[in-house]
TORBA-899020 format. One record per atom (N, C-alpha, C): residue in one letter; x, y, z. Coordinates in pm, whole numbers, plus 50000, padded with zeros to 5 digits. Layout:
AXYZ
...
end
This chain:
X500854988350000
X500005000050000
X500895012350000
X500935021849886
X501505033649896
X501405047149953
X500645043450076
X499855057350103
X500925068950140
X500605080750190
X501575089250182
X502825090250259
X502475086750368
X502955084950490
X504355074850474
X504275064350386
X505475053450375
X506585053850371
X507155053650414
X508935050350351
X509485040250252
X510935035750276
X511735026150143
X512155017850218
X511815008350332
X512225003250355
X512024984250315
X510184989550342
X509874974150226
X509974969850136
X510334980750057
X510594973949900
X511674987549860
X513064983749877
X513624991549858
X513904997149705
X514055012449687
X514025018649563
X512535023449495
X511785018249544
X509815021149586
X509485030449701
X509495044849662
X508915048949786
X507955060549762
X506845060149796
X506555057949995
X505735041549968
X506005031050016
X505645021050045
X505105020250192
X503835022950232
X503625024550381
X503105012150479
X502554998950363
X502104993150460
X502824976650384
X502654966250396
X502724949250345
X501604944050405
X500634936150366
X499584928050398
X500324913750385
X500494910450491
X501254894550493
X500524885450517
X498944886050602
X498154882750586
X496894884850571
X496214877650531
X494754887850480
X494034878350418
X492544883150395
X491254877350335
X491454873250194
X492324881250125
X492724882349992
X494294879549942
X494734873850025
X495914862549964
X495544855049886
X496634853749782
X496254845949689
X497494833549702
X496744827449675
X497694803149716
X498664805849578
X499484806449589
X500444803049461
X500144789249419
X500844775549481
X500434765849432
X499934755049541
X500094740849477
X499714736349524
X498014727849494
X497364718549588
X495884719349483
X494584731549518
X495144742049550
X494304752349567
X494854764149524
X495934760449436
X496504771149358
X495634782049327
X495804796949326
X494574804749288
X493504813249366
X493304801949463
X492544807449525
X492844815049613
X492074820649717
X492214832749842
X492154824749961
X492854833150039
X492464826650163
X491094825050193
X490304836550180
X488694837050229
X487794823750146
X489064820850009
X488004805649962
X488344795450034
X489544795750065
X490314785150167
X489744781750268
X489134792350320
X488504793550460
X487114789650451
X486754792750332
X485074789850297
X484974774250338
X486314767250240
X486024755050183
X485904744950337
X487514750250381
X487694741550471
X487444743550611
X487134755650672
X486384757250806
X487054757150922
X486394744650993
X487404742251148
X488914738651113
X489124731350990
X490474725150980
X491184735750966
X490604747350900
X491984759950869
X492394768050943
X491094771351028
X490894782751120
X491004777751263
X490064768451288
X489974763151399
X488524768451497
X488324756751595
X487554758051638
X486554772751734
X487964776051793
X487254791651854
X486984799251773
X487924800451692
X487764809751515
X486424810151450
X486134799551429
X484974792551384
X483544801851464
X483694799651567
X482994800051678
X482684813851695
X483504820251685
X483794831851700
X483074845651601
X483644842151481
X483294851051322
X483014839051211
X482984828251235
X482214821651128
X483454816551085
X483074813150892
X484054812050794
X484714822150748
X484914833950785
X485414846650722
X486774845350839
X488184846950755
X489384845450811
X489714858350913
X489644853750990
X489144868751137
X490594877851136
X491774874151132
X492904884851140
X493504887351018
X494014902551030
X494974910850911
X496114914451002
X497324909250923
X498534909150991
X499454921750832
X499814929450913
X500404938250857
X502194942350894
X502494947150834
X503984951050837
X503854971450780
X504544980550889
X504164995150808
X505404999950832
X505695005150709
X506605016150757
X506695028750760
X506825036950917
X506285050150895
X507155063450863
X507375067250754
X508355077950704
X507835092550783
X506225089750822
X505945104250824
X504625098650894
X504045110251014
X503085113251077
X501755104051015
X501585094051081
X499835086251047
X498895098851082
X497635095151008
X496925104051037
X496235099351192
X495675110051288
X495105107051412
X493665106251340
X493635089151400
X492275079951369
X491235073651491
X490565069151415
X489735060251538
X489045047151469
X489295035851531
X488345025651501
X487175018651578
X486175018351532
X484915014751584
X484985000351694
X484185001451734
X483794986251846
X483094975751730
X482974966451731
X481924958051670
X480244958751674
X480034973251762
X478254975251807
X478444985851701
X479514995951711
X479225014351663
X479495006051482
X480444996551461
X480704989751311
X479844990251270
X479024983151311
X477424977051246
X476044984351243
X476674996351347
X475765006451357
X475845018751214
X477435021551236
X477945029151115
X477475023350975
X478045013650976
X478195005950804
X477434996350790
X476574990850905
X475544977750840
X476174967150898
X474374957550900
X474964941950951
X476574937150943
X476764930051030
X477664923951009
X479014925350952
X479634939950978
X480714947450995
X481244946051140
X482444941151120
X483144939851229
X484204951051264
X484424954851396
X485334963451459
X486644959551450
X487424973751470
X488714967551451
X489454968151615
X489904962351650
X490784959551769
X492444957151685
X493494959851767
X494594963251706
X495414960251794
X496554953551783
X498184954751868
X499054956451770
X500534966751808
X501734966551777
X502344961851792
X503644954551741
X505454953351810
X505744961251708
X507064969051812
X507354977451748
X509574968251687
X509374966251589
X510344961051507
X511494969751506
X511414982751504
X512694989151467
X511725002751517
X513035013451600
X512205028351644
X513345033851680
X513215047751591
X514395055151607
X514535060151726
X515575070251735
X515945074451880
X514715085151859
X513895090751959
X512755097951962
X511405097051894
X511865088551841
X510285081751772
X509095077751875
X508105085451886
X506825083751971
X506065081851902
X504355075851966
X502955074151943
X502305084652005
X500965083451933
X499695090052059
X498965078152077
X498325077652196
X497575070252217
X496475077552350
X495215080252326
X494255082152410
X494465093952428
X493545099152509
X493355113552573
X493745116852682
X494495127852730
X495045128052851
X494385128852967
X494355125053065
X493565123953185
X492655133653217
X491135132953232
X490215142553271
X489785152453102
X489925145953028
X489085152052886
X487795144152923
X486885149452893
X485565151852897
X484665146352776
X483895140452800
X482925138852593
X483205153452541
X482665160852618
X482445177652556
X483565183252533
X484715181552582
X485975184052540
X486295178952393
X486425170052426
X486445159752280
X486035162052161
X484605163152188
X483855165252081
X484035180652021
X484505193052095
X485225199852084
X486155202951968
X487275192852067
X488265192952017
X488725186951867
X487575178851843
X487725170451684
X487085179751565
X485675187251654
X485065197051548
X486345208851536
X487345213651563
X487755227751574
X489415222851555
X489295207551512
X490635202251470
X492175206951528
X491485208151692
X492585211251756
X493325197451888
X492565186051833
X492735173451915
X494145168251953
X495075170351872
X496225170851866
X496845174252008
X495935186652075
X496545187852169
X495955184652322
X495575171752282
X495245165752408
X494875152852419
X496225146452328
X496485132652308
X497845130852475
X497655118452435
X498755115552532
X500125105952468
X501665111452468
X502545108352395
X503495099952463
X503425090652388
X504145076852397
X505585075052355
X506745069052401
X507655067052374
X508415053952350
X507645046452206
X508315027152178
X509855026952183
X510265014852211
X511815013452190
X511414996952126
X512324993752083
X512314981252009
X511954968352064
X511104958652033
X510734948452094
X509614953352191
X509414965752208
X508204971252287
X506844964652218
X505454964652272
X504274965252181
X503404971652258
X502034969752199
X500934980952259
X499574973252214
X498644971652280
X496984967352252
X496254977852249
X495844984552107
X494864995652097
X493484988552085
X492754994352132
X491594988652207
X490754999552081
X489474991152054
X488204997051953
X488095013352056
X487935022451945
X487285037252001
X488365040752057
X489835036652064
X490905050752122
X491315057352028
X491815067552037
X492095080651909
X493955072451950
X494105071951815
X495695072551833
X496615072451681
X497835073551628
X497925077751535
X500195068551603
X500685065951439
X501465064151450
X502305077451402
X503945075551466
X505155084451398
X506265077551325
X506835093451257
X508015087451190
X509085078451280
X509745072251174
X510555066751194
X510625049251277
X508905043151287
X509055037151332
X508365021151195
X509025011351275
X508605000051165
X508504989151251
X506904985151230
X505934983851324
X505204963251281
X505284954551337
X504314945251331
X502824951351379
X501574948251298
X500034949351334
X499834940751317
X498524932051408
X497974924551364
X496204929251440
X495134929151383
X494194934151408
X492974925751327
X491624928651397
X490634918451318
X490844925151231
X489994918051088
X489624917050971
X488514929750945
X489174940750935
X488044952650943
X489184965050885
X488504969550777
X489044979850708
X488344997550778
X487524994550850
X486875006750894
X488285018750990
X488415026050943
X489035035551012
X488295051550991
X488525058151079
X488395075151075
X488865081651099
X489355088651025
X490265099151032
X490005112451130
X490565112451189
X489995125451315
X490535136851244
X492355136251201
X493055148151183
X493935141551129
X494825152551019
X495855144050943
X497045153050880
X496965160051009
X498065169851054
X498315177650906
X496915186350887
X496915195450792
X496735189550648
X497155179450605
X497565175550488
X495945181250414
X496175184550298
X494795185750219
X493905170850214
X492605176050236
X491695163050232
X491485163650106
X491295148850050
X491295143049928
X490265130949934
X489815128849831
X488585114049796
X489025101149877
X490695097649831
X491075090149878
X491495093149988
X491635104250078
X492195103350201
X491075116850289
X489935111950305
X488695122450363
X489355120750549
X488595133850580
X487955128450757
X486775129950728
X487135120850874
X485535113950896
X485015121651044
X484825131651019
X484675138751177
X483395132051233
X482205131351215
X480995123451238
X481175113851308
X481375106351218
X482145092051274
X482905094151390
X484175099951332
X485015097751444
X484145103551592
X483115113051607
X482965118951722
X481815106451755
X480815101051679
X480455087951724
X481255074151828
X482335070951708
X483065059851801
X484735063251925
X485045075751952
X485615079151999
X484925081152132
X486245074152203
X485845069552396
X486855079352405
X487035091352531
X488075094452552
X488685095352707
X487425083452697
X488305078552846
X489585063052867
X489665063552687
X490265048852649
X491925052352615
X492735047652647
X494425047552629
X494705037152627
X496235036052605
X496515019352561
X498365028552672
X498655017752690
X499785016252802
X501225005652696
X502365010552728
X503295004052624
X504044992052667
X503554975852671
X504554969452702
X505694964652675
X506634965152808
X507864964952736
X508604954152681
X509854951252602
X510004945152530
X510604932252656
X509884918852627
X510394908452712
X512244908252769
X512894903152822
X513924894052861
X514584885052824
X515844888052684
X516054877252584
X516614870552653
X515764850352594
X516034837952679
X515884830652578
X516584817652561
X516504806952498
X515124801052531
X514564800252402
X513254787352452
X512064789552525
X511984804552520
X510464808752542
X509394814452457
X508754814052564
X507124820252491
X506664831452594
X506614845552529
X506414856952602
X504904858852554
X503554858852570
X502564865052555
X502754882452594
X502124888052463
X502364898652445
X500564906552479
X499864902052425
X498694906052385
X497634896752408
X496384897752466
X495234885352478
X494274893552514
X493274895552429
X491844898552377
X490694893552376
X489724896452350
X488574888352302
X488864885652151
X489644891952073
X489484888451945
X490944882851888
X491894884451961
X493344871451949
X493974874852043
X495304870151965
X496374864552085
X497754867751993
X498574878352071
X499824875451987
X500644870252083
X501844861152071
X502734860552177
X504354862852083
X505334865452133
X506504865452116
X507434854652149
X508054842752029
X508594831752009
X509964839352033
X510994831252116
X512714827752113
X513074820252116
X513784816052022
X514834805252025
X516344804251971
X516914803752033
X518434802552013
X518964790351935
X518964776452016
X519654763751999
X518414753352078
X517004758052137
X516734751452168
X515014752852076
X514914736952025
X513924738351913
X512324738552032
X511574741652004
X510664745752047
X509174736951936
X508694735152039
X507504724751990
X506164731052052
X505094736951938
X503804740651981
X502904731651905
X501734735151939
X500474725951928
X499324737651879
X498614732951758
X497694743351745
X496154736251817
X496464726351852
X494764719251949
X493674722451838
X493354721651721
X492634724851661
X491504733351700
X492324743651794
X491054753451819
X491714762351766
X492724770851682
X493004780851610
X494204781551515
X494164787151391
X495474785551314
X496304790551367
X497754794651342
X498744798151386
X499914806151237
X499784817251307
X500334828751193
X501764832951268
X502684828551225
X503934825951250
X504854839551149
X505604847251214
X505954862051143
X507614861251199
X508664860751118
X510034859551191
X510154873051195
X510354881651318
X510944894351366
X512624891351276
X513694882651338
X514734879151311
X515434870051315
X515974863751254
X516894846451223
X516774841351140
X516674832551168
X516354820851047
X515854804751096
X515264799851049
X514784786751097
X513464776651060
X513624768451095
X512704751351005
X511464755551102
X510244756251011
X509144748851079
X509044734050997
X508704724851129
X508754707251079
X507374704451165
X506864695851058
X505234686651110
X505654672251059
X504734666551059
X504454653350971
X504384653050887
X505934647050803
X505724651650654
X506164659350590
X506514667950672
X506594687150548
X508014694950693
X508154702950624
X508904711850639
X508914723350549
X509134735050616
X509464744650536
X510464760250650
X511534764850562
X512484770750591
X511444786250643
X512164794950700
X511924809550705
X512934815650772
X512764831350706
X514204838350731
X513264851150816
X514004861950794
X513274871950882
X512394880050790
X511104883150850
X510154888650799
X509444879750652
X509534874750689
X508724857350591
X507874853550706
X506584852250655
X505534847250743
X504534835850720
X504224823950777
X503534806550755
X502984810450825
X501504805850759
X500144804250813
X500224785950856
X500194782351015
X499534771951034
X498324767851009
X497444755350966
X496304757450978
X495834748751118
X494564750151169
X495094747751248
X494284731351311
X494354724651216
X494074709051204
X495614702551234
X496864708351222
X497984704751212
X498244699351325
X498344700751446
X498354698251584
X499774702351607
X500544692251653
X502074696451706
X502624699751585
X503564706451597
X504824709151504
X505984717851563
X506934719251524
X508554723151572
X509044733351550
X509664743251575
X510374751351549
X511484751251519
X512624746851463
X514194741651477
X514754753151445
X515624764351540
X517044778951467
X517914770751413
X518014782851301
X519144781551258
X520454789051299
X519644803051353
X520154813751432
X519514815151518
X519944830751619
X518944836951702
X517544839151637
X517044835251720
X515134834251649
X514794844651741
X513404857351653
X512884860951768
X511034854051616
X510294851351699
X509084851251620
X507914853151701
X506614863151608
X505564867351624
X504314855451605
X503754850851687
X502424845951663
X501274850251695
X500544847751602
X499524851751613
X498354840851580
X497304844951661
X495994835351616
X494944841651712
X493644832351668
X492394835251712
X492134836051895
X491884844451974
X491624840452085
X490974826052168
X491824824652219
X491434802652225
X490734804552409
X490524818252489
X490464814652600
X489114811152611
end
């Protein structure tokens, strides 16, 4: 996605490149016997085996997470995303909300977020402050360092900065609103949504920055746990690591950095850094084997 905001770091000599969809509704199967198709047919066809049971349970056959990669050259616009009630209220049946977490991959020296409103803003403040596009100044400013992440919660106002290059993974919901977009001229493709935004904006909602785990051979750091997933943070050095998807959710596997074998029954397949395998999640056990220092992102459906 080229939006304005991007930098050169994803596809170098391409710029502004701002976002990578690594996973999504609309992947397309290179080969194999479902060559062609999308994930969302994938998901149609095969159900509990792909997704898994809470998944299932949860949002149906529609593949519930978008796992993203961004890189931010320049000021995100300050947004807001809906709950799954204000979604369906805004846009119709069966629009889902977006819920959201970060790791933050790489962050320069002074590179901050906003996230939420600073203590004691008011609805009437707020609402204020979004009509008269002076909101800006009564966000509350965040400071990521690497391996840090963050759970933005449906309805907080928050907006990314330069210089940072960011793992997302968030439900399956394109709905955003633009509150403010630090002047830039509004355009077709890039409107605010002031309405909206003063609809689904809580501004009693912030998100808090956790910090980056304790590098150890052979763990599993949970980062994030929701009603709508689960990311945790994979390490491994020299010691191979064996998970289980219990056929209650796939498993979206994202290398931060290294290199190394995922092995099942049967199959194998290599990954280096920032290469990302979708488990499905009929698979049950399977392995992790480094080749190097491993750090890896998982992600999947909330199983609690």
């Amino acid at each position: 996605r080229d939006y304005v905001w991007g930098g050169n770091r994803l596809k170098p000599g391409h710029s502004p490149i701002a976002e990578a969809w690594v996973v999504y509704e609309n992947n397309k199967i290179l080969k194999g016997p479902l060559s062609g198709k999308t994930l969302a047919q994938a998901a149609e066809m095969y159900g509990t085996d792909l997704l898994g049971e809470k998944s299932v349970a949860a949002t149906g056959t529609r593949f519930p997470l978008l796992i993203k990669i961004l890189d931010c050259a320049q000021w995100l616009s300050l947004q807001v995303h809906p709950d799954n009630a204000i979604a369906e209220q805004l846009e119709g049946p069966g629009q889902f909300g977006k819920a959201e977490a970060w790791y933050f991959i790489d962050a320069e020296d002074g590179s901050e977020i906003l996230c939420g409103l600073q203590p004691g803003t008011s609805s009437q403040d707020l609402q204020e402050a979004i009509r008269n596009q002076t909101v800006l100044h009564k966000m509350q400013h965040l400071h990521p360092r690497v391996g840090d992440s963050i759970y933005i919660r449906p309805r907080t106002i928050h907006a990314l900065g330069p210089g940072l290059l960011v793992y997302e993974v968030q439900q399956t919901s394109t709905w955003t609103y633009r509150v403010w977009d630090w002047d830039r001229p509004a355009t077709p493709e890039r409107p605010l949504h002031i309405e909206k935004s003063l609809a689904a904006a809580d501004p009693t909602l912030t998100g808090q920055l956790i910090p980056a785990p304790e590098s150890s051979d052979g763990v599993t750091n949970q980062l994030v746990s929701n009603p709508y997933f689960d990311l945790d943070l994979l390490e491994t050095h020299t010691q191979p690591l064996t998970l289980d998807t219990a056929a209650l959710s796939f498993h979206a596997l994202t290398i931060v950095s290294g290199a190394l074998w995922v092995e099942g029954k049967n199959w194998q397949q290599p990954l280096s850094a920032f290469q990302t395998l979708l488990i499905p999640a009929n698979t049950g056990t399977y392995r992790l084997r480094p080749e190097s220092n491993c750090k890896i992102l998982k992600a999947q459906a909330h199983i609690e």
